[in-house]
mmCIF entry with sequence, helices, sheets and N, C-alpha, C, O atoms, coordinates in Angstrom:
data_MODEL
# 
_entry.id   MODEL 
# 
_entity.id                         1 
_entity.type                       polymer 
_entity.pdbx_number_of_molecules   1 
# 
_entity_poly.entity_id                      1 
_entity_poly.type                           'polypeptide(L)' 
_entity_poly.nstd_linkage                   no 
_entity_poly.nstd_monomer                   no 
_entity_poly.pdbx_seq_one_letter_code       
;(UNK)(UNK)(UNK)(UNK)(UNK)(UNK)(UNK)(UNK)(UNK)(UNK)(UNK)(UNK)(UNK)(UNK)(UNK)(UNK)
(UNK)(UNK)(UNK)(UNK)(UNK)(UNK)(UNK)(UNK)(UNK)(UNK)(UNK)(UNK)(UNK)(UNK)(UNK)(UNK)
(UNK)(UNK)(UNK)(UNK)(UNK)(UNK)(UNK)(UNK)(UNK)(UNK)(UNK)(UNK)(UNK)
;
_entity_poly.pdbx_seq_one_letter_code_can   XXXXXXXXXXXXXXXXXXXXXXXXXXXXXXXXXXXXXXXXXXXXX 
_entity_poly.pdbx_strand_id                 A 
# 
loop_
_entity_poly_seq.entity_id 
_entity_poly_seq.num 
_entity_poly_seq.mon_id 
_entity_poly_seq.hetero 
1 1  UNK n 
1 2  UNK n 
1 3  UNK n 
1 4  UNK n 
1 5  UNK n 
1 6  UNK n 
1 7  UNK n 
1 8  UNK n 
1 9  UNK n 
1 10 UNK n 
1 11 UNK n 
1 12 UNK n 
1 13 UNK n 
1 14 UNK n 
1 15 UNK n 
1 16 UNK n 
1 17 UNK n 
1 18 UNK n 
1 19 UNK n 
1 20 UNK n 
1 21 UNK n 
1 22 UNK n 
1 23 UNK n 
1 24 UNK n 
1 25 UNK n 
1 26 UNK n 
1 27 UNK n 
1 28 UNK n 
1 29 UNK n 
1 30 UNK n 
1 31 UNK n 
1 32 UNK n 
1 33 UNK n 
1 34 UNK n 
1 35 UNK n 
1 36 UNK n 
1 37 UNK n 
1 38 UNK n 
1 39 UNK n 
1 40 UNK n 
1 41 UNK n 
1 42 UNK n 
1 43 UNK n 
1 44 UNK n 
1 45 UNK n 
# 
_struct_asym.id          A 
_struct_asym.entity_id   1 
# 
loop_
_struct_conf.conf_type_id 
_struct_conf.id 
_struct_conf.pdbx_PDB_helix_id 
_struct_conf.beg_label_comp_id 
_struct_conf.beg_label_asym_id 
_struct_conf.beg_label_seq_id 
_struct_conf.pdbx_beg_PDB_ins_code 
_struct_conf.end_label_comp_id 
_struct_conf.end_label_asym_id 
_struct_conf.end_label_seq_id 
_struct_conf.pdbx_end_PDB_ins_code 
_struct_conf.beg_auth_comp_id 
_struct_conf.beg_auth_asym_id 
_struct_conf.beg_auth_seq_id 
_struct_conf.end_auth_comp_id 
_struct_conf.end_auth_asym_id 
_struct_conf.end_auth_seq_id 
_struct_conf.pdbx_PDB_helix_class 
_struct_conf.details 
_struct_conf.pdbx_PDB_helix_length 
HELX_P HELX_P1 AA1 UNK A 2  ? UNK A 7  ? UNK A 2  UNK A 7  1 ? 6 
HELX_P HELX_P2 AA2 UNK A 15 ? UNK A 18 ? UNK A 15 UNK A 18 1 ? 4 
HELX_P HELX_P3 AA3 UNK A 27 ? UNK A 30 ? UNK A 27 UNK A 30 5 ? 4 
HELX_P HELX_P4 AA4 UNK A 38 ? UNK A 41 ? UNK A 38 UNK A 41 1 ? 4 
# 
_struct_conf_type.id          HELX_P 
_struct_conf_type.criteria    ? 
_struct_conf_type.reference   ? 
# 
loop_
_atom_site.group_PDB 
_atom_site.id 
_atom_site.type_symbol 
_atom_site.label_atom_id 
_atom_site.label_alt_id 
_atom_site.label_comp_id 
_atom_site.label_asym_id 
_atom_site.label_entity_id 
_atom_site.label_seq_id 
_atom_site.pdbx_PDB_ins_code 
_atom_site.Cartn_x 
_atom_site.Cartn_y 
_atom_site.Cartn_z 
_atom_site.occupancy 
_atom_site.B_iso_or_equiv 
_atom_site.pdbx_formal_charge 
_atom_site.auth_seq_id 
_atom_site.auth_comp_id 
_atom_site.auth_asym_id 
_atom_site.auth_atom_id 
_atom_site.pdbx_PDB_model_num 
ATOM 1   N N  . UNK A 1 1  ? 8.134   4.574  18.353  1.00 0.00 ? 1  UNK A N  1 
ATOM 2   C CA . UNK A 1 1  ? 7.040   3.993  17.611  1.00 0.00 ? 1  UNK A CA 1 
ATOM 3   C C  . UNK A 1 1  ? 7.542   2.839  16.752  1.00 0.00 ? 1  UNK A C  1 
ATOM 4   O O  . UNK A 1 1  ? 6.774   1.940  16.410  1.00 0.00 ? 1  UNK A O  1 
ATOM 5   N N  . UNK A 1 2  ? 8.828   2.860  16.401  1.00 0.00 ? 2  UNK A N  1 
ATOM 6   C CA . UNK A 1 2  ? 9.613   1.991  15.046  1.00 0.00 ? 2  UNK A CA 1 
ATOM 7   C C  . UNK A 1 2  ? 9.495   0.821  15.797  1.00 0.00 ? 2  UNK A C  1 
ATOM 8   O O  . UNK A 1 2  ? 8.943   -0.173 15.328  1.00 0.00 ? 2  UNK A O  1 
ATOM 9   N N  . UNK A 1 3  ? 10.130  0.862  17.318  1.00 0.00 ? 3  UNK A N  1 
ATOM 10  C CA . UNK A 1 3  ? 10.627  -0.482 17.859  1.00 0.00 ? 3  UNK A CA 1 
ATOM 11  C C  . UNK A 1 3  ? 8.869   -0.913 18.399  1.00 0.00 ? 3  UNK A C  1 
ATOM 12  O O  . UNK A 1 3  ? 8.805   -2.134 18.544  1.00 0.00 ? 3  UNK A O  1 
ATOM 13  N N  . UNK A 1 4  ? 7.957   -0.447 18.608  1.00 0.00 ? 4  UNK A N  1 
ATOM 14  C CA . UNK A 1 4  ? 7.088   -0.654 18.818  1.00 0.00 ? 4  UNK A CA 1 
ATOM 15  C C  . UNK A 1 4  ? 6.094   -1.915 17.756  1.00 0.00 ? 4  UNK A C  1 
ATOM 16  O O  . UNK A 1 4  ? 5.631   -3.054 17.833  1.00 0.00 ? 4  UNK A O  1 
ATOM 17  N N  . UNK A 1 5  ? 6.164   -1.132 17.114  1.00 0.00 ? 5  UNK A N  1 
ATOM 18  C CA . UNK A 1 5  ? 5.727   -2.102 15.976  1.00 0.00 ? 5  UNK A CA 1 
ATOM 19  C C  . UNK A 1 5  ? 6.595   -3.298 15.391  1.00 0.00 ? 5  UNK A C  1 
ATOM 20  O O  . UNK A 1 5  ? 6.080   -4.395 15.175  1.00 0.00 ? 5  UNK A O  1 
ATOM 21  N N  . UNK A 1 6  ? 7.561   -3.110 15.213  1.00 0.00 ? 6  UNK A N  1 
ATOM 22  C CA . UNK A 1 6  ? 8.718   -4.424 15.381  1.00 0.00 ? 6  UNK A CA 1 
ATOM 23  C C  . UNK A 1 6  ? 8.811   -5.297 16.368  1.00 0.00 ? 6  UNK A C  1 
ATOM 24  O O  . UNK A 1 6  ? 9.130   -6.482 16.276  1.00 0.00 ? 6  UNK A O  1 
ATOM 25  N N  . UNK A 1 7  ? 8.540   -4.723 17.272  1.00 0.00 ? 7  UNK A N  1 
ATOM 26  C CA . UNK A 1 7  ? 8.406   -6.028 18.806  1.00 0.00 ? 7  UNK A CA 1 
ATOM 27  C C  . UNK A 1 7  ? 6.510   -6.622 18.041  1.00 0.00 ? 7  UNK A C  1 
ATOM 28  O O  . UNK A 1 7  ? 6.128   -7.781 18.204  1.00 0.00 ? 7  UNK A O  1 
ATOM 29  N N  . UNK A 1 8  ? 6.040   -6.053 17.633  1.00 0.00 ? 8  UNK A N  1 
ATOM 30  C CA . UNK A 1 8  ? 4.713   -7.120 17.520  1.00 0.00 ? 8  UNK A CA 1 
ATOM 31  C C  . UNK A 1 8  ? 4.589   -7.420 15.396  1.00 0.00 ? 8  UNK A C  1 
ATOM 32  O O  . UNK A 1 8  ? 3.740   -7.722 14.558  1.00 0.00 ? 8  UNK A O  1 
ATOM 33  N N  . UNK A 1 9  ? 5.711   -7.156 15.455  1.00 0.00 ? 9  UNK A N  1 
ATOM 34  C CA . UNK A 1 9  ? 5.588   -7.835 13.720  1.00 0.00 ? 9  UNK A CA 1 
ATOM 35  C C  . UNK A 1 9  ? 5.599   -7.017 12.760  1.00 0.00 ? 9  UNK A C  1 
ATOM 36  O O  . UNK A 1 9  ? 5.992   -7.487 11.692  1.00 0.00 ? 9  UNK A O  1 
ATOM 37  N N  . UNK A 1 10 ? 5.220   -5.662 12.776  1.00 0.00 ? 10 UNK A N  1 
ATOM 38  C CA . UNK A 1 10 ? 4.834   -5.276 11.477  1.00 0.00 ? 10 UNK A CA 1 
ATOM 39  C C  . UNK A 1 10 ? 6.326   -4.030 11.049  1.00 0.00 ? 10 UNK A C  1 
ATOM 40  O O  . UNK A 1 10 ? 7.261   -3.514 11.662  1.00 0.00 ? 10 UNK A O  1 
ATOM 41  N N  . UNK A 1 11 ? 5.778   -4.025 9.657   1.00 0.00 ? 11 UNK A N  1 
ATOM 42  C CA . UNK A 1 11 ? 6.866   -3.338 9.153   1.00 0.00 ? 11 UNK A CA 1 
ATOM 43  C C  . UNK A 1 11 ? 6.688   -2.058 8.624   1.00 0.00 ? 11 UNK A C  1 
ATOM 44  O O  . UNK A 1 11 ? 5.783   -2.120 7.791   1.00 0.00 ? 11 UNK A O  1 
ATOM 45  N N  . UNK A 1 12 ? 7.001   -1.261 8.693   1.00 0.00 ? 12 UNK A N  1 
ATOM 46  C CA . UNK A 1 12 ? 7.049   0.674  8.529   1.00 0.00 ? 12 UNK A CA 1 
ATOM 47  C C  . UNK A 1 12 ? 7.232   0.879  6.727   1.00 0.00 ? 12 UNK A C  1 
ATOM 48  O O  . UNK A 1 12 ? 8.216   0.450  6.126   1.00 0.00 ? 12 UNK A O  1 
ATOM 49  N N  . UNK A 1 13 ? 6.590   1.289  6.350   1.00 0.00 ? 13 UNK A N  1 
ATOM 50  C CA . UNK A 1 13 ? 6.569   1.276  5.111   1.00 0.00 ? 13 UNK A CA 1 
ATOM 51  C C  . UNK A 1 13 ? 6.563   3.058  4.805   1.00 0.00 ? 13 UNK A C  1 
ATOM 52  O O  . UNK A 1 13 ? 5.793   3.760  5.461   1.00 0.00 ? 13 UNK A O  1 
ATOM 53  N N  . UNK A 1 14 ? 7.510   3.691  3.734   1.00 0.00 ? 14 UNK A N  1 
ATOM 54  C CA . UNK A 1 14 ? 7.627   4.713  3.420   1.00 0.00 ? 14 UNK A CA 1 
ATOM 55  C C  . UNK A 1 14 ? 6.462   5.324  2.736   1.00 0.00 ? 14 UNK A C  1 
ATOM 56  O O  . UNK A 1 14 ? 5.965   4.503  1.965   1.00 0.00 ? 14 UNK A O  1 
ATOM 57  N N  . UNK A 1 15 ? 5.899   6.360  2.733   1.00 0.00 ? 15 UNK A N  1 
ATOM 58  C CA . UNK A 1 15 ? 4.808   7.026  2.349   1.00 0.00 ? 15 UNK A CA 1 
ATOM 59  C C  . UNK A 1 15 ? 5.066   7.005  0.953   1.00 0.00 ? 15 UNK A C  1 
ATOM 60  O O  . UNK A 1 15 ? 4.217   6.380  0.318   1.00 0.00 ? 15 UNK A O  1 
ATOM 61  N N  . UNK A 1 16 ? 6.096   7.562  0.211   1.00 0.00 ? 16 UNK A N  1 
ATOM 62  C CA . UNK A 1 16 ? 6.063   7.422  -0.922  1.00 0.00 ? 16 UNK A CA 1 
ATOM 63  C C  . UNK A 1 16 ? 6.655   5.919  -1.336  1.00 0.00 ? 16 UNK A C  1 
ATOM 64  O O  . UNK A 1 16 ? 7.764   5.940  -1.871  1.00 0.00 ? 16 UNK A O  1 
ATOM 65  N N  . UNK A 1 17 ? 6.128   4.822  -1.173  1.00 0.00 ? 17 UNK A N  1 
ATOM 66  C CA . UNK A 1 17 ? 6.622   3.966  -1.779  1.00 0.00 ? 17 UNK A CA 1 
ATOM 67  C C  . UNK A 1 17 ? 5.004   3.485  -2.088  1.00 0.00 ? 17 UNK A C  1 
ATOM 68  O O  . UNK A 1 17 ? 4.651   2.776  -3.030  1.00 0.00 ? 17 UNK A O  1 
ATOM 69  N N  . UNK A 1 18 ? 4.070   4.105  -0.967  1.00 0.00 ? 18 UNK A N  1 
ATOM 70  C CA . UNK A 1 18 ? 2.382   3.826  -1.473  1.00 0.00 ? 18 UNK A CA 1 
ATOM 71  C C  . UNK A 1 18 ? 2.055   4.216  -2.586  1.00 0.00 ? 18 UNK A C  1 
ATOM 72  O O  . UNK A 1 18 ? 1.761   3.607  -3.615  1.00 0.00 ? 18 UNK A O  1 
ATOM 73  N N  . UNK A 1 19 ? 2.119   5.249  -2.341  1.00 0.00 ? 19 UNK A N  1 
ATOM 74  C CA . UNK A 1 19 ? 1.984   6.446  -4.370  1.00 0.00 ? 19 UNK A CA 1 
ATOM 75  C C  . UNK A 1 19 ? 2.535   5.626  -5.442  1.00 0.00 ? 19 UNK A C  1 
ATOM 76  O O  . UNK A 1 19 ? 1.952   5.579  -6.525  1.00 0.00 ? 19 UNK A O  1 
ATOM 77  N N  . UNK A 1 20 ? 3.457   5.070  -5.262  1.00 0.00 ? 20 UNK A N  1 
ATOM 78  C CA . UNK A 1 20 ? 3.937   4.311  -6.792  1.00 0.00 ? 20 UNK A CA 1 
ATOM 79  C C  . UNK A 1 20 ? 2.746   3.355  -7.258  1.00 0.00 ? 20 UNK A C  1 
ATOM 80  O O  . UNK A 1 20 ? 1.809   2.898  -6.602  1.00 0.00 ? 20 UNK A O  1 
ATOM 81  N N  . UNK A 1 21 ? 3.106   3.191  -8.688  1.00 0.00 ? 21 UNK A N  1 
ATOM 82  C CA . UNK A 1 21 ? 2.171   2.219  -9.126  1.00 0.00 ? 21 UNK A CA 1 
ATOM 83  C C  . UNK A 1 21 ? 2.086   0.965  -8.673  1.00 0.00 ? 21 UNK A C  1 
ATOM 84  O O  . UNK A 1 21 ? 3.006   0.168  -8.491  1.00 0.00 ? 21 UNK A O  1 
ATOM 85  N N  . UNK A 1 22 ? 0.693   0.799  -8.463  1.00 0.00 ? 22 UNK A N  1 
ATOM 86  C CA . UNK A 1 22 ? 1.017   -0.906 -8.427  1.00 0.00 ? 22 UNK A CA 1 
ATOM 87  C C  . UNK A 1 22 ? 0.653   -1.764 -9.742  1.00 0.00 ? 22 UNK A C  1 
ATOM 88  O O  . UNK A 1 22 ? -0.359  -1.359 -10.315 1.00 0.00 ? 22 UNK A O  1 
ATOM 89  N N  . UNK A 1 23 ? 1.252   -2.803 -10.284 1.00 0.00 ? 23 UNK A N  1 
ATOM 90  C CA . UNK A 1 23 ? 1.230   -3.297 -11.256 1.00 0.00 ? 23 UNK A CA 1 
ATOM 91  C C  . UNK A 1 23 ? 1.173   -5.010 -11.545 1.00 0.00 ? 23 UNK A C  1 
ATOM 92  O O  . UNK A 1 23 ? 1.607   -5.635 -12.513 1.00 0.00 ? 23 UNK A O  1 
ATOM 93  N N  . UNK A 1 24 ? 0.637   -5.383 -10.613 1.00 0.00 ? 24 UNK A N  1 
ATOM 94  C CA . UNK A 1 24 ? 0.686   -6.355 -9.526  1.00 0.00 ? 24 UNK A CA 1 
ATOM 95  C C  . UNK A 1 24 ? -0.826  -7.196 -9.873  1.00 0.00 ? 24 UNK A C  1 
ATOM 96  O O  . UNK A 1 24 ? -1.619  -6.317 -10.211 1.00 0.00 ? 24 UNK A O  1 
ATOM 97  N N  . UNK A 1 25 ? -1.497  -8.535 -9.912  1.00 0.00 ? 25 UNK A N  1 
ATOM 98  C CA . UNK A 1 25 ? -2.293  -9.271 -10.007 1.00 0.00 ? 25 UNK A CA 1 
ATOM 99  C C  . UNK A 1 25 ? -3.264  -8.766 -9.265  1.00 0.00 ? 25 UNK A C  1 
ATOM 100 O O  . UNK A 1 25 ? -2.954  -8.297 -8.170  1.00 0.00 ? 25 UNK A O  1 
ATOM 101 N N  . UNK A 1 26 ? -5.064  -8.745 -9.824  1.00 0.00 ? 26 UNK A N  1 
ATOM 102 C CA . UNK A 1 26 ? -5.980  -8.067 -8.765  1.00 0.00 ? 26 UNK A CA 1 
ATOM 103 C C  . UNK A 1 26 ? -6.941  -7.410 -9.082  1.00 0.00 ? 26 UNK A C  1 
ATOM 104 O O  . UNK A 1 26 ? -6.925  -6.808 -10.155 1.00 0.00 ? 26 UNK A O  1 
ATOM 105 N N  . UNK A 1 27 ? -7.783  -7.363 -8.430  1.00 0.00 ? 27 UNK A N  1 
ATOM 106 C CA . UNK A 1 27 ? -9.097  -6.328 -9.595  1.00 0.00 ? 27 UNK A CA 1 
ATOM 107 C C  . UNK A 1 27 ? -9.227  -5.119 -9.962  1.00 0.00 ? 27 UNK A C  1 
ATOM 108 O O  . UNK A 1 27 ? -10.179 -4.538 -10.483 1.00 0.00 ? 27 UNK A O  1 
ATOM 109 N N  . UNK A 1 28 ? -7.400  -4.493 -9.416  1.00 0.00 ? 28 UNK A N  1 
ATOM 110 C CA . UNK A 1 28 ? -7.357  -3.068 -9.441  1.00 0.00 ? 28 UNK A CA 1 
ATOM 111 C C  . UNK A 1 28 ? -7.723  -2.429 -10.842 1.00 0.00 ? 28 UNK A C  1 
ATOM 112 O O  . UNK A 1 28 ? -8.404  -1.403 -10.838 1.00 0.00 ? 28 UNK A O  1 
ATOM 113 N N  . UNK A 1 29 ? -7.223  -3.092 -12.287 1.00 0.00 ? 29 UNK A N  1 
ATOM 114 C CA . UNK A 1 29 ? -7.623  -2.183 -13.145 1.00 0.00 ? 29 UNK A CA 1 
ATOM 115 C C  . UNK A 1 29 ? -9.019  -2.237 -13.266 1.00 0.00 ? 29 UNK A C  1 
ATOM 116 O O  . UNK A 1 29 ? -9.397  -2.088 -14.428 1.00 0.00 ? 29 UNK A O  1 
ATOM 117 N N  . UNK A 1 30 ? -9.870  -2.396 -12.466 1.00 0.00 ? 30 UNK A N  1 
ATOM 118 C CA . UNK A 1 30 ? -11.277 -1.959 -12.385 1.00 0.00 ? 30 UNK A CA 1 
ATOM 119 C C  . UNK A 1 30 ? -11.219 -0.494 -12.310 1.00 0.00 ? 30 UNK A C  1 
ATOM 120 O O  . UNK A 1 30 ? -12.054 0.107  -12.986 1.00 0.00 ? 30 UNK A O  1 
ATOM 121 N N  . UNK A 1 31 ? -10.186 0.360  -11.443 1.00 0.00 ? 31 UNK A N  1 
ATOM 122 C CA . UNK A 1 31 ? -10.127 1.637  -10.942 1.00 0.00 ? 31 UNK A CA 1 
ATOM 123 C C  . UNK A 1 31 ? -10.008 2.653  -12.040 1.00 0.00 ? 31 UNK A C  1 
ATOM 124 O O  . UNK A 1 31 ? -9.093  2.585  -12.861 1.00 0.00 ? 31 UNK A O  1 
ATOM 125 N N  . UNK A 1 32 ? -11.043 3.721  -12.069 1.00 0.00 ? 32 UNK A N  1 
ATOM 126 C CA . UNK A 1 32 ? -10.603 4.558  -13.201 1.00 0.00 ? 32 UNK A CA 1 
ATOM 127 C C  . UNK A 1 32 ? -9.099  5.103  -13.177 1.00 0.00 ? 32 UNK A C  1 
ATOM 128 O O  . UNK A 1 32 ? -8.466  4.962  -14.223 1.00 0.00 ? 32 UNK A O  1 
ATOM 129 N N  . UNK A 1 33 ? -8.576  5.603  -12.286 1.00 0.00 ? 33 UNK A N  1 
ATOM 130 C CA . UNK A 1 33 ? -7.458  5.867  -11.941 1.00 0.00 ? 33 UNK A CA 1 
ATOM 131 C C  . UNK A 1 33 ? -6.290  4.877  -11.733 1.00 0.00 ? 33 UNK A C  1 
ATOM 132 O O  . UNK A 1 33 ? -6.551  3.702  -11.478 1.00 0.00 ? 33 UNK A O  1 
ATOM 133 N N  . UNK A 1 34 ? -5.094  5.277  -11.824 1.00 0.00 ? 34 UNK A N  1 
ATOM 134 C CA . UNK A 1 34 ? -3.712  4.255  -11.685 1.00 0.00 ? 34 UNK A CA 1 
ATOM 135 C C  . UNK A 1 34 ? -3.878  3.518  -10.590 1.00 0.00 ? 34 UNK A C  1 
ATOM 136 O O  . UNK A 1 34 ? -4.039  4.203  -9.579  1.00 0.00 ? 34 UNK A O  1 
ATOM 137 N N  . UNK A 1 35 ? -3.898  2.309  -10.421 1.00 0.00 ? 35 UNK A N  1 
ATOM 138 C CA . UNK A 1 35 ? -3.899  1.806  -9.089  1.00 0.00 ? 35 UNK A CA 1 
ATOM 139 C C  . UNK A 1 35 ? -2.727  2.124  -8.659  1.00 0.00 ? 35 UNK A C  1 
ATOM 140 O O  . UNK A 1 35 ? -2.001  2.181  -9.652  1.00 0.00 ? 35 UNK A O  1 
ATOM 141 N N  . UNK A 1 36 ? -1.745  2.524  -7.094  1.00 0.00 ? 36 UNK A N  1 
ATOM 142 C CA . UNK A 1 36 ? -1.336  2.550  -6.737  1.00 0.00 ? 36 UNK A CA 1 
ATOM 143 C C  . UNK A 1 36 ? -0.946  1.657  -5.762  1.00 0.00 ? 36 UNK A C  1 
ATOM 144 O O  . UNK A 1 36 ? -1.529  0.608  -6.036  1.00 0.00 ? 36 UNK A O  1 
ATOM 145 N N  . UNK A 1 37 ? -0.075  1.457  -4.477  1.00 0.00 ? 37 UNK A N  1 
ATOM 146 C CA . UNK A 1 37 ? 0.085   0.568  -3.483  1.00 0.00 ? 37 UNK A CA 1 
ATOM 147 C C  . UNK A 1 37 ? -0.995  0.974  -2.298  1.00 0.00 ? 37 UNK A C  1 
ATOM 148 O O  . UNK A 1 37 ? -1.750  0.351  -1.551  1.00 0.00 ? 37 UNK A O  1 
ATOM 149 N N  . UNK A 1 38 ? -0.664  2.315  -2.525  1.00 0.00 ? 38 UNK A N  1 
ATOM 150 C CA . UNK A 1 38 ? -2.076  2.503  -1.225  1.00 0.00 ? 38 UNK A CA 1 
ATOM 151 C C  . UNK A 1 38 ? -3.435  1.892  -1.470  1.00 0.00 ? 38 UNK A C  1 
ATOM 152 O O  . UNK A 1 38 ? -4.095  1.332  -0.595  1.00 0.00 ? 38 UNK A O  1 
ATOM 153 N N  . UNK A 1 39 ? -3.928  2.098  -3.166  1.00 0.00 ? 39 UNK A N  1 
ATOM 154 C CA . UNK A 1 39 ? -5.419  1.440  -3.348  1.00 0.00 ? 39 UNK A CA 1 
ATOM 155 C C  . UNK A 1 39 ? -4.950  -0.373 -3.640  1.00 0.00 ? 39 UNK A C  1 
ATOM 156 O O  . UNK A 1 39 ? -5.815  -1.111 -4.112  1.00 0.00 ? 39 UNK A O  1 
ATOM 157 N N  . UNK A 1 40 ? -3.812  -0.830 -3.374  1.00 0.00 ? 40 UNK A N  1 
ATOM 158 C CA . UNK A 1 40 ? -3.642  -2.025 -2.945  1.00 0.00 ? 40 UNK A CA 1 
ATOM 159 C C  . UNK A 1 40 ? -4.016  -2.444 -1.565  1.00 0.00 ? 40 UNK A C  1 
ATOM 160 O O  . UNK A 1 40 ? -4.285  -3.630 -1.374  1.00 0.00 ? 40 UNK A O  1 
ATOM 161 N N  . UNK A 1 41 ? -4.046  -1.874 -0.911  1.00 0.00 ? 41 UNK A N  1 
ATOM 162 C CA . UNK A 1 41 ? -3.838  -2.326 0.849   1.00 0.00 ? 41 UNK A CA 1 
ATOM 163 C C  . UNK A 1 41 ? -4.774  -1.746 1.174   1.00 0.00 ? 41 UNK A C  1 
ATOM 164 O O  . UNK A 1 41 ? -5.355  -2.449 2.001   1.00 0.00 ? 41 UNK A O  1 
ATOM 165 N N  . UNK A 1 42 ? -5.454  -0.571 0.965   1.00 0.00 ? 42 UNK A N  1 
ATOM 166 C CA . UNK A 1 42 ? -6.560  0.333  1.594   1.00 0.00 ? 42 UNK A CA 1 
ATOM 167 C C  . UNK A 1 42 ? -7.483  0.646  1.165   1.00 0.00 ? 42 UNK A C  1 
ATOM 168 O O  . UNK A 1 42 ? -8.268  1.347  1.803   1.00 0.00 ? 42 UNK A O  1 
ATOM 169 N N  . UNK A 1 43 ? -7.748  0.192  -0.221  1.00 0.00 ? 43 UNK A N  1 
ATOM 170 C CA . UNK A 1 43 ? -8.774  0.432  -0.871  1.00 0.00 ? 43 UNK A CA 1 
ATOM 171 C C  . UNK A 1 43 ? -8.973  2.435  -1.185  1.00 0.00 ? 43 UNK A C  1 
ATOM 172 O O  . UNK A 1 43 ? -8.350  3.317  -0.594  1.00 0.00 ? 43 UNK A O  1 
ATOM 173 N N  . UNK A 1 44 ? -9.917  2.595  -2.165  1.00 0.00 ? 44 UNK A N  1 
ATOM 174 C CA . UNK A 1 44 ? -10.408 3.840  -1.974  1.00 0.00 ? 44 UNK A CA 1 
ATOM 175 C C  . UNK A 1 44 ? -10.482 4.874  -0.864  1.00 0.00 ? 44 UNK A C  1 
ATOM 176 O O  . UNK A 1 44 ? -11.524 5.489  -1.093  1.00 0.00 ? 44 UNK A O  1 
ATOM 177 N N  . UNK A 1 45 ? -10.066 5.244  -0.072  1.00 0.00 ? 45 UNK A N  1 
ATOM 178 C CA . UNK A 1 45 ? -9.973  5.392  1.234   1.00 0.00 ? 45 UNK A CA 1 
ATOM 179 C C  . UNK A 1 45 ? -10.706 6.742  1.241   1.00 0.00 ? 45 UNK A C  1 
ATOM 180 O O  . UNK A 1 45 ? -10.890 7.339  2.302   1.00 0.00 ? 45 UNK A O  1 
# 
């Protein structure tokens, strides 16, 4: 699956590196909750 996605570009990102905060430019502190990296990229899901 690793080399799969590397032959067309994208990069594998660790599950817990989503959970961390994000702290980063954006309309996240709209969110009652901590924005994280996941509600960076995926929104509310």
């Amino acid at each position: 699956m690793e080399r799969a996605l590397d032959e067309i570009g994208y990069v594998s990102v660790p599950e817990e590196l989503l959970g961390s905060d994000y702290e980063g430019p954006g309309p996240l502190v709209l969110f009652e909750a901590r924005p994280t990296w996941w509600t960076r990229f995926f929104g509310l899901v």
